[in-house]
N, C-alpha and C positions, 0 to 999 in steps of 0.2 A: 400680205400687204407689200409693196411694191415704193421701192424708193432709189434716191438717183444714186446715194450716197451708203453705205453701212459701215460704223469705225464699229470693229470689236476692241472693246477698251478706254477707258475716259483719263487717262495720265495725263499729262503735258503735250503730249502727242495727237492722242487721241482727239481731246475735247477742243482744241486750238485746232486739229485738221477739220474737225466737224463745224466749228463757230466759221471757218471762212468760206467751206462749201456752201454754207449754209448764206455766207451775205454775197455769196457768188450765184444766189439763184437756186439751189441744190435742194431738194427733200432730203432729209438726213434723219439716221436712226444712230443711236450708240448705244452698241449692248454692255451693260456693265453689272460683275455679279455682284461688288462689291460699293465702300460711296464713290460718290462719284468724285473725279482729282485725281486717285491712282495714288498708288503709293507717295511720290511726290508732294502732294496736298497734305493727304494724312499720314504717311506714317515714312517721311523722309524731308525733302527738302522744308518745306514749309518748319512742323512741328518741332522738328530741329535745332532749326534757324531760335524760335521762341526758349528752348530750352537755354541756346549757348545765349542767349538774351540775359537770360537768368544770372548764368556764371559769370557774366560781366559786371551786372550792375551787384552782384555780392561783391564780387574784388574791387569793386570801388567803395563799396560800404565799410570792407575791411581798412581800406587803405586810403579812407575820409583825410587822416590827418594829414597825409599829405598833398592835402588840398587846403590845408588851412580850416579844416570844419571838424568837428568833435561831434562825437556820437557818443551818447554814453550808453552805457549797459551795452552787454555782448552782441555780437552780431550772428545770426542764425542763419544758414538758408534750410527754412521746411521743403523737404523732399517731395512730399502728397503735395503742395499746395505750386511747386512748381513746374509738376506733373500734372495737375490739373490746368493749371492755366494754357501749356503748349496745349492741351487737348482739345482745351477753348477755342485757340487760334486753329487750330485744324476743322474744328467742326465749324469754325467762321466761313474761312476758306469753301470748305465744300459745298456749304450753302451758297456762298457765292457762285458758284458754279450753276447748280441749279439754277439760278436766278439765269443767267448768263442761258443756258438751255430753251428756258419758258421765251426769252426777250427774243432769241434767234430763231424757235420755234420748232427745236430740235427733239425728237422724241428720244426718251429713254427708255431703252429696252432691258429690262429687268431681269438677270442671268446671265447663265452660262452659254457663250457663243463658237459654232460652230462650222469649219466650210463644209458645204455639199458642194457637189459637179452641180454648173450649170449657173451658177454666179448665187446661188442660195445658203442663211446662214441660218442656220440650227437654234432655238435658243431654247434650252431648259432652267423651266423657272425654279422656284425652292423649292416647290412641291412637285418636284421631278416628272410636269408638263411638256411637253414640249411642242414647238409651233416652228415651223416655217416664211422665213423672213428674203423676198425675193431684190435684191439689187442690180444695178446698173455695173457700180463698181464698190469694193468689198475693200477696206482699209484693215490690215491688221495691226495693233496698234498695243500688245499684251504685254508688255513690259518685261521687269525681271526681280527676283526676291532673291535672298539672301544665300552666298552656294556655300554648300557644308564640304569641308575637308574629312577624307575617310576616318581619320584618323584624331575630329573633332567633329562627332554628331554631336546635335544640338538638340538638347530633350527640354530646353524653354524654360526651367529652371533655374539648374548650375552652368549649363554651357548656352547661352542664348544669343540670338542673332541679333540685328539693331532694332527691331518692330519691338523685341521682350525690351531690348537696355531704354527706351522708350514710357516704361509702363510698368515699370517695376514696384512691387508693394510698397519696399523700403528700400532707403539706401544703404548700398554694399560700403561695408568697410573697406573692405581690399577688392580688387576686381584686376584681370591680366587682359589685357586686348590684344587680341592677333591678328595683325596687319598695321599697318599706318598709314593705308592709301586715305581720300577724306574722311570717310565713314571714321574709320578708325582713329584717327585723327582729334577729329570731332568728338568722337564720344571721349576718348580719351583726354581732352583738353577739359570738355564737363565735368567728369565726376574727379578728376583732380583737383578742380577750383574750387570743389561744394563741397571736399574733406575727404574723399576715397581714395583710399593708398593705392595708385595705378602704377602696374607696372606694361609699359607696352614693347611687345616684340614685333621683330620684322625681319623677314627672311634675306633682303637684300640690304648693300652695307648701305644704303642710307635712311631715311623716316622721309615721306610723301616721299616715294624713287623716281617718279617720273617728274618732280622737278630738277629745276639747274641746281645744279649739286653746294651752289652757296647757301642758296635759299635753305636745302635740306638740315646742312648743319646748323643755320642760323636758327631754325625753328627747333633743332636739339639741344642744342646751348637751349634756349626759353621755356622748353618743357623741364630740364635736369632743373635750373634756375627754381621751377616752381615746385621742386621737390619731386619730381616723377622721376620714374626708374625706365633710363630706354635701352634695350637690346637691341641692336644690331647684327646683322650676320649670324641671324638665331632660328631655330625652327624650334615648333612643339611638337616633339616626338609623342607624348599623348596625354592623357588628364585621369586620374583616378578620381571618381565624383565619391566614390563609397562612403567616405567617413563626413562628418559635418562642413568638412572644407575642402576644395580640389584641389589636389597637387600635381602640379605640371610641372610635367619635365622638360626642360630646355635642353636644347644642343645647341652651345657657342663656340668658338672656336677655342676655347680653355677647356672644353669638355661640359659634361650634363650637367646640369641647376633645377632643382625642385623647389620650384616655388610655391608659398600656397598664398590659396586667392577664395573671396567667398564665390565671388562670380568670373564666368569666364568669357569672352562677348567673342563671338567670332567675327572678324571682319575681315576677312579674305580675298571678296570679290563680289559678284554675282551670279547668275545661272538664269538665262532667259526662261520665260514663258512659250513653252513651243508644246508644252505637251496637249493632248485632246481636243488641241485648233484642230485637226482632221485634213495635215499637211499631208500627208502618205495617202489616203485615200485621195486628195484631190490634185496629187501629185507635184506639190509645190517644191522646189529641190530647195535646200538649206546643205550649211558647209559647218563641222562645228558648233553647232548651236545655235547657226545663225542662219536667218534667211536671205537666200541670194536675188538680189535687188539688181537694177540698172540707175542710172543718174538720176532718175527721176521716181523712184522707188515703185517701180514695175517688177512683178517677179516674173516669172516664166508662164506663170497662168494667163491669160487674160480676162483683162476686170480685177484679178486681184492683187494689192499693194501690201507692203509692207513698211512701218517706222520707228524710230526709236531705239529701245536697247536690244532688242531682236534683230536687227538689220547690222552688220557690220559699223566700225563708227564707234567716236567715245559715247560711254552709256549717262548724256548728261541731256537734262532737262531741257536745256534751251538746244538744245541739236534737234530733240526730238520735234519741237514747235516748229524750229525752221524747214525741219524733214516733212513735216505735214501741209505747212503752206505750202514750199515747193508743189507736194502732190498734189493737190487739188487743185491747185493753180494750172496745173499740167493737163490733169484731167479735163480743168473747164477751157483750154484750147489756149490758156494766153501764153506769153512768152516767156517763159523763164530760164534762167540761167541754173545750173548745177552748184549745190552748198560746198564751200570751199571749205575743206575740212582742214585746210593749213592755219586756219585763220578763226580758229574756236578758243574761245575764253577759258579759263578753267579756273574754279576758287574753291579754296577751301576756309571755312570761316574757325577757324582757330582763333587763338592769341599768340602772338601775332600774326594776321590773316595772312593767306598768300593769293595771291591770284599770278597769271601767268599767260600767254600767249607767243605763238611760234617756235621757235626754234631753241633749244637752249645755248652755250657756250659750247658744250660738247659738241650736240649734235651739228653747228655751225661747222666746226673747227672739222667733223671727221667727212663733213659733203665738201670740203674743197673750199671752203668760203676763203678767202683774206678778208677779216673782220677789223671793225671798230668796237671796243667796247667801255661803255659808261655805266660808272656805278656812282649815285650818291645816296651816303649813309643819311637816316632820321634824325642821327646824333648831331647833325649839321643845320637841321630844320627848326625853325623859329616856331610853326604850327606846334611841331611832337612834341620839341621841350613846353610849350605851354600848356600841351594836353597831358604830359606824365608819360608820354609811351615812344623812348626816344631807341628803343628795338627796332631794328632794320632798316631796312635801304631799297632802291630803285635800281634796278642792272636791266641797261639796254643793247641790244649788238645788232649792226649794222653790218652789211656789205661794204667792202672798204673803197672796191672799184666802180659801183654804180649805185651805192647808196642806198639799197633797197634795206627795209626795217625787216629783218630776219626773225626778231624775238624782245622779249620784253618778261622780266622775272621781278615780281612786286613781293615783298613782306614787311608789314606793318599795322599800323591800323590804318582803317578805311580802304586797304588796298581794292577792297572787290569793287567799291563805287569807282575807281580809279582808272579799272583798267582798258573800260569799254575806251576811252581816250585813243587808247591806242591800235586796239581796232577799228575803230573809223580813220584812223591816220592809216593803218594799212593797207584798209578796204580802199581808199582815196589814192595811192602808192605817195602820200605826204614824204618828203624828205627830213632828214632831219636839220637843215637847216630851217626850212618853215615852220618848224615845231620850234626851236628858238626864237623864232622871232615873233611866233604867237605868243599874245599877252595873257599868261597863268595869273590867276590873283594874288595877293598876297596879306597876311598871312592865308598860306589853305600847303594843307599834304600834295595838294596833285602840282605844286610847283616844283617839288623832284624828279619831276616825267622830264621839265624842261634841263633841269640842272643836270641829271646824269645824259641826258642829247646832250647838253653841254658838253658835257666829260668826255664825252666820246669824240668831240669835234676839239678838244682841248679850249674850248670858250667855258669852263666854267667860271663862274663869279665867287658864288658860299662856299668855297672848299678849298 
């Protein structure tokens, strides 16, 4: 069969590059061995997002009375019954999807896909069929699962990735997460709110490292606050699962800590999807584990593309979406501009949230900048104090000499609704004077975007 278009993969990527090929005119095929969404739908962003749902509306259950409401009899949160319900929302989701396929007219190709020479894709179904699938142009679109540290194999168990901390029979009493990037982050903010004694390491001296280094501590103060245990400038030198409980050894900078944990979640990174695509055979070059793309995600084949966490680039859901419009948009001849990668969002849905964009205060300071920089705290905010969550602040920096918005570093609540603000202020090269003088409402959290541009121009008013 013969089509204009074939995504191998239905992620964020995938099935967003296929749905616009597809209202651009395009026959389109996506081969997927798995549901359809990717990881992202079912067993990342979405089901996630439901879980840390969870952990919030318990910590406000706990902490009713300080809202003036009484709850009597103890407060629980069921493990099984909150695990079921994110599973709800994923299986929503992917139906979604499908819908979304049938409405576009998108065919789903069932399995495992593969390049041939010649622009054709391989696909073996479950029962180890195989058929030949003929294209115009060949999207690869395979995303990334979970990467094991040697020296932290993950038998799905006792040492388990984020798909197992996801689906767990019961909840762990003690559990150690390694890493603090969001994944780890995340899980680690979960199962400490719902009763699990976490303790989280992290090899660089701060937690989330690739934020601005305020942000980092503010969200360490918050986690220590909720009774978690964080390590910094720590490695796991390795885990004995032998006996009933794993004991991991720490290396801090006071020397080794064995700590024991029921469960232990690796959250380290990722590790692309590259294997048994049939890049070597059809000679696609890749650098690292990644595939080498041009602006418009052309690899060196011609006809075949790549996007998402396989292609150089942050490995974040909305990059992948935009990486796929881009392409097809390319492909179908119109005009596009290259995704500016200065200018990607980034969040992590903790308590309290962080979201972020551009440049931090370091990285300003070490490219040469002469900066502005505006911070206002929560504690300053009429919204927070009324909502109970008067943790964090707004830090903006600016260019000193032409004004340009360099970065923006958010922690609080609501920050991730927040932060798209300022990337259309970006995107637009808005000043920060016209950002004061746009009308924020009032009460709402997103009127600290204006107050800390205040602070930066020294026109603040609350503070």
């Amino acid at each position: 069969m013969n089509y204009d278009v074939i995504v191998i993969g239905s992620g964020p990527g995938g099935y967003v590059a296929a749905i616009r090929a597809s209202q651009l005119g395009m026959k389109v095929g996506v081969v997927e061995r798995s549901e359809l969404g990717g990881i992202c739908l079912n067993w990342g962003c979405i089901p996630t997002k439901a879980l840390l749902k969870s952990a919030q509306v318990f910590e406000y259950a706990k902490h009713a009375a300080d809202y003036g409401i009484s709850i009597s009899g103890e407060v629980n949160a069921d493990f099984e019954a909150i695990v079921k319900r994110s599973r709800g929302v994923a299986d929503g989701m992917s139906k979604g999807i499908q819908f979304l396929f049938k409405k576009n007219k998108i065919e789903h190709i069932a399995g495992y896909g593969k390049l041939k020479a010649g622009k054709v894709v391989e696909v073996t179904d479950s029962e180890g069929k195989t058929t030949d699938y003929q294209a115009n142009h060949i999207i690869l679109a395979t995303g990334a699962r979970s990467r094991e540290l040697p020296n932290l194999k993950q038998d799905g168990k006792k040492i388990i990735g984020y798909r197992e901390a996801m689906t767990l029979p019961k909840q762990p009493k003690s559990m150690v997460v390694v890493g603090s990037g969001a994944i780890g982050s995340e899980f680690a903010y979960f199962y400490n709110s719902i009763g699990t004694q976490v303790t989280l390491v992290e090899f660089m001296p701060n937690i989330v490292p690739i934020e601005d280094e305020e942000v980092s501590k503010q969200l360490e103060r918050s986690f220590k606050k909720s009774g978690m245990k964080v390590m910094t400038s720590s490695t796991v030198e390795s885990v004995d699962t032998s006996g009933d409980m794993c004991k991991v050894t720490v290396k801090t900078k006071k020397g080794e800590e064995i700590i024991e944990a029921e469960i232990v979640l690796s959250a380290v990174g990722i590790a692309t999807n590259l294997e048994g695509l049939g890049l070597e055979e059809t000679g696609v070059k890749t650098d690292k584990g990644k595939v080498l793309v041009d602006d418009f995600y052309r690899t060196n084949i011609d006809g075949v593309y790549a996007i998402g966490d396989i292609v150089h680039g942050p490995a974040l859901a909305h990059v992948a979406s935009h990486e796929g419009i881009i392409c097809v948009e390319k492909i179908a001849g119109k005009h596009v501009e290259p995704l500016d990668y200065g200018n990607i969002p980034g969040c992590t849905y903790t308590h309290p949230e962080i979201a972020s964009v551009g440049m931090t205060e370091k990285a300003a300071r070490d490219a040469g900048y002469e900066i502005k920089v505006g911070k206002f705290p929560y504690s300053a905010s009429g919204k927070a104090s009324a909502g109970g969550s008067k943790d964090g602040f707004v830090k903006v920096i600016f260019d000193a000499k032409y004004g340009e918005w360099l970065g923006a570093h958010l922690i609080g609540d609501n920050v991730t609704e927040m932060i798209a603000e300022v990337v259309v202020a970006r995107k637009l090269e808005t000043t920060g004077e016209e950002i004061i003088k746009a009308v924020h409402p009032h009460p709402t959290m997103s009127e600290a975007i204006m107050e800390a541009v205040a602070a930066a121009y020294d026109e603040v008013i609350h503070l």
